[in-house]
C-alpha atoms as one frame of an Amber mdcrd trajectory, in Angstrom:
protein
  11.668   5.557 -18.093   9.612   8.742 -16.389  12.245  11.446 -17.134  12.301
  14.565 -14.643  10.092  16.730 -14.809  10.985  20.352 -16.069   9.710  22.209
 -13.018  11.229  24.840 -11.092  11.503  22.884  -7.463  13.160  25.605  -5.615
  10.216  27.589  -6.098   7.739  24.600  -5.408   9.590  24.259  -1.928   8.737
  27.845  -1.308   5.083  27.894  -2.112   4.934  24.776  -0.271   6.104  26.708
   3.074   4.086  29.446   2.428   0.809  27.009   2.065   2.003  25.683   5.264
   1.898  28.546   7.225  -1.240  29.773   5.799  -3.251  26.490   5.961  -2.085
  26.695   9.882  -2.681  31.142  10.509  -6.164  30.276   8.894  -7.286  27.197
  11.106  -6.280  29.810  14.218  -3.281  27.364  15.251  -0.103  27.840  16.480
   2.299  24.801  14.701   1.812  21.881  13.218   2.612  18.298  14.551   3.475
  15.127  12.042   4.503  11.817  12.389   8.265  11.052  11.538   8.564   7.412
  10.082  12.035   7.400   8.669  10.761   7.873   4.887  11.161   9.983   2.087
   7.820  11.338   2.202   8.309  11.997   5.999  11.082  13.991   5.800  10.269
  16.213   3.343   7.167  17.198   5.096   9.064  17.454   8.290  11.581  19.614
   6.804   8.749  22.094   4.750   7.279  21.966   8.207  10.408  23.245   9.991
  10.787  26.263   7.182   7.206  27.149   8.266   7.170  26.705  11.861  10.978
  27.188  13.166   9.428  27.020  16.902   6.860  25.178  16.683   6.997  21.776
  14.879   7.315  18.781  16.451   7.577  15.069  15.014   6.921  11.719  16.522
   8.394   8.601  15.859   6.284   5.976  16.412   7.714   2.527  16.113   5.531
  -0.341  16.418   6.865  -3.588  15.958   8.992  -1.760  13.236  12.496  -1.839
  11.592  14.712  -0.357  13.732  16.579   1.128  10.574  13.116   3.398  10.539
  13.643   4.867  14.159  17.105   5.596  13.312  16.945   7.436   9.976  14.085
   9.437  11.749  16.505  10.798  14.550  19.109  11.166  11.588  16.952  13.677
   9.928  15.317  15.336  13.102  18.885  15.780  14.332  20.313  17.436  10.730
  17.673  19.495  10.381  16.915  20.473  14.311  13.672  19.228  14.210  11.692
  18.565  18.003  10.803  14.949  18.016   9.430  12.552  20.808   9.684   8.863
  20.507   6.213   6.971  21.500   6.700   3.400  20.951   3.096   1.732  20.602
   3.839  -1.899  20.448   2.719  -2.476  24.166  -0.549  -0.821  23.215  -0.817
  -2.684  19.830  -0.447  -5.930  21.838  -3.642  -5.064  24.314  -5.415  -4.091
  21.329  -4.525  -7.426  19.719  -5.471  -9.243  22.756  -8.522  -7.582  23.345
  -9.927  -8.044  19.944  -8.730 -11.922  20.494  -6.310 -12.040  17.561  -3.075
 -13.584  16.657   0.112 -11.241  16.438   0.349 -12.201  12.747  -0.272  -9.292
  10.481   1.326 -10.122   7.491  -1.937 -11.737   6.278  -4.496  -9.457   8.354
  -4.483  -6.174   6.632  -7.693  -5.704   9.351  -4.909  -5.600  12.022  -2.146
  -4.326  10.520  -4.120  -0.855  10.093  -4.364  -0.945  14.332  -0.983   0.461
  13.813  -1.525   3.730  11.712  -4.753   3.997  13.861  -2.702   3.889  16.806
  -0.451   6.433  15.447  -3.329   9.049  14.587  -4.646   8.844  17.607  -1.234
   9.580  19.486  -0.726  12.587  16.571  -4.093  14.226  17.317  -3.399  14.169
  21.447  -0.367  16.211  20.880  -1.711  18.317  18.268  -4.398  19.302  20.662
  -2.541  20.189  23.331  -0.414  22.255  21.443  -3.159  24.099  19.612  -1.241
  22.712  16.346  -2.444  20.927  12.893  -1.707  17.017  12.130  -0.118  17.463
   8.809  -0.344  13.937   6.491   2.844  12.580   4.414   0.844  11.227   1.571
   1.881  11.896  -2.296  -0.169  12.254  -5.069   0.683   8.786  -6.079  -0.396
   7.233  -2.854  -3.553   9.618  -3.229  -4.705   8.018  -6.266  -4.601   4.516
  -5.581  -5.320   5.228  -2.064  -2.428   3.752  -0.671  -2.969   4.652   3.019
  -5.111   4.031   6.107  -8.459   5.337   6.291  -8.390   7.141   9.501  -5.208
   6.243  10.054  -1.876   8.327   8.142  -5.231   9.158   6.106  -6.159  10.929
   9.553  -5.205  14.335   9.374  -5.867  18.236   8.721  -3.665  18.926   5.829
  -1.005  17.119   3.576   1.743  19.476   1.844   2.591  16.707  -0.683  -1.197
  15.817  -2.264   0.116  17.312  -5.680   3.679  16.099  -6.167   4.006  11.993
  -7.498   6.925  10.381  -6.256   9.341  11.207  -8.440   8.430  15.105  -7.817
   9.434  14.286  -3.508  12.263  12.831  -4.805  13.271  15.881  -6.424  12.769
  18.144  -3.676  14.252  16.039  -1.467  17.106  16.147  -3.076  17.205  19.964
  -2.943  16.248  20.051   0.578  19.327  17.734   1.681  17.814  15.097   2.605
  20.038  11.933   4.079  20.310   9.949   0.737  20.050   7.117   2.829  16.571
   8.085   2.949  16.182   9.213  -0.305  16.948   5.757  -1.390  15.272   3.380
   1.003  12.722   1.584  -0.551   8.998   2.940   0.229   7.475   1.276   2.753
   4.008   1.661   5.088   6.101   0.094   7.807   2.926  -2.756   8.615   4.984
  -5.211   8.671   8.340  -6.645   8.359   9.532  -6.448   4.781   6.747  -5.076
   3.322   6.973  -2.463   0.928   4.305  -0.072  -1.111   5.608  -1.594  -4.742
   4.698  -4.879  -3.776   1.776  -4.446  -1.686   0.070  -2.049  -4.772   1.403
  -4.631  -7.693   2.961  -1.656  -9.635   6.239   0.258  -9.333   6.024   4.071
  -8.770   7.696   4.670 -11.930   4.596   3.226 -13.648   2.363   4.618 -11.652
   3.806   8.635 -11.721   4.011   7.661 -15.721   0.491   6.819 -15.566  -0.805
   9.938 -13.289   1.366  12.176 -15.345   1.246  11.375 -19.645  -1.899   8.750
 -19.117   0.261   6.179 -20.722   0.631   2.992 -19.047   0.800  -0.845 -20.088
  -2.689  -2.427 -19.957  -1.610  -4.383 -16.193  -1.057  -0.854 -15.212  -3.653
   0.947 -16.057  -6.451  -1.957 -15.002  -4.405  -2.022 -11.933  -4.473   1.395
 -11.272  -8.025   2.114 -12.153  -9.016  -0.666  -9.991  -7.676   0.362  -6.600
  -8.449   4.123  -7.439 -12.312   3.065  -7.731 -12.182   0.912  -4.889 -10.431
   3.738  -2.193 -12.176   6.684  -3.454 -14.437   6.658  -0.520 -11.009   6.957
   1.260 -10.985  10.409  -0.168 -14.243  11.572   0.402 -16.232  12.991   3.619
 -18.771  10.659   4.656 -21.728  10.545   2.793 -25.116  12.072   4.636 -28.374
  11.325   2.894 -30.410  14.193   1.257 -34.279  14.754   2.146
């Protein structure tokens, strides 16, 4: 078992904040905008976001075809922590998109279509970024980083992401020192692309292996060739796109 980490979090939360408001003074903007999707990972970043940006963050919850449980433990943290929040429900536009690309609702076995959703959601996070002169700020970990474990251009879609260093167990952590519902804190991970799915599954390794892995190198030979494998095939995911050289 992973044991925590001997790290001073407290501080971590407020270098975090300061990043934050740097990463958003330098780009010339005035706040930042995220999406809120009832998670761990989420709410942490919401949170660091309100420390930065008292005035001027705003989350969106963005249900689409989603567990209702989601949508509710997003308004649970926006309301503890007074966070700004719109709802934008995108399963009528998920449906015209669906119907114009002449598919079946089914996504469980269409990874193609369940990554309309995140797409969707980007979209929808840039519009109001841009009209309030504010930065899309990502949720992803460190762990999710490595084995790409998001949406290219989807929750991979944005300016900045607050949590690209810390594994899992390290959100955990903070969120525990941040408050955080433990109703959230709990939950098990999920991208939300369907019902019941959940990261664990979906990657084939748990994110105690894989935070053991990222952090000592040591890892059962499933892991590791797991691991490897879906870090060499999404690390284009992590990369601009290439432009050829004359």
């Amino acid at each position: 078992m992973l044991e925590k980490l001997d790290k001073d979090y407290n501080q971590i939360i407020d270098k975090l904040v300061d990043w934050i408001k740097k990463k958003v003074n330098d780009a010339g903007c005035k706040g930042v905008v995220l999406g809120l999707s009832g998670g761990i990972d989420s709410a942490v970043t919401a949170v660091l976001c309100k420390r930065a940006f008292p005035d001027s963050t705003l989350g969106l919850i963005m249900p689409c075809y989603s567990n209702p449980e989601d949508k509710n433990d997003a308004k649970l943290l926006s309301d503890k922590f007074n966070i700004d929040y719109k709802v934008m429900d995108l399963s009528k536009t998920f449906d015209q998109m669906v119907e114009l690309i002449g598919e079946g609702k089914e996504v469980e076995e269409n990874l193609n279509l369940a990554n309309i959703k995140p797409r969707l959601r980007m979209t929808t996070l840039y519009y109001f970024a841009g009209q309030r002169n504010s930065l899309v700020v990502g949720t992803d970990n460190r762990s999710e980083l490595k084995v790409g474990y998001f949406t290219k251009y989807g929750d991979g879609g944005i300016d900045i992401t607050p949590l690209g260093n810390l594994v899992k167990l390290e959100v955990r952590e903070v969120a525990r020192l941040l408050d955080i519902p433990k109703e959230i804190i709990e939950k098990a991970p999920s991208a939300g692309l369907w019902s019941g799915q959940t990261d664990e599954d979906e990657m084939g390794v748990t994110y105690e292996e894989l935070d053991k892995y990222i952090l000592t190198g040591e890892a059962p030979f499933n892991v590791k060739e797991v691991v490897d494998s879906l870090s060499t095939k999404s690390a284009h995911k992590l990369q601009t796109p290439p432009v050829p050289k004359f």
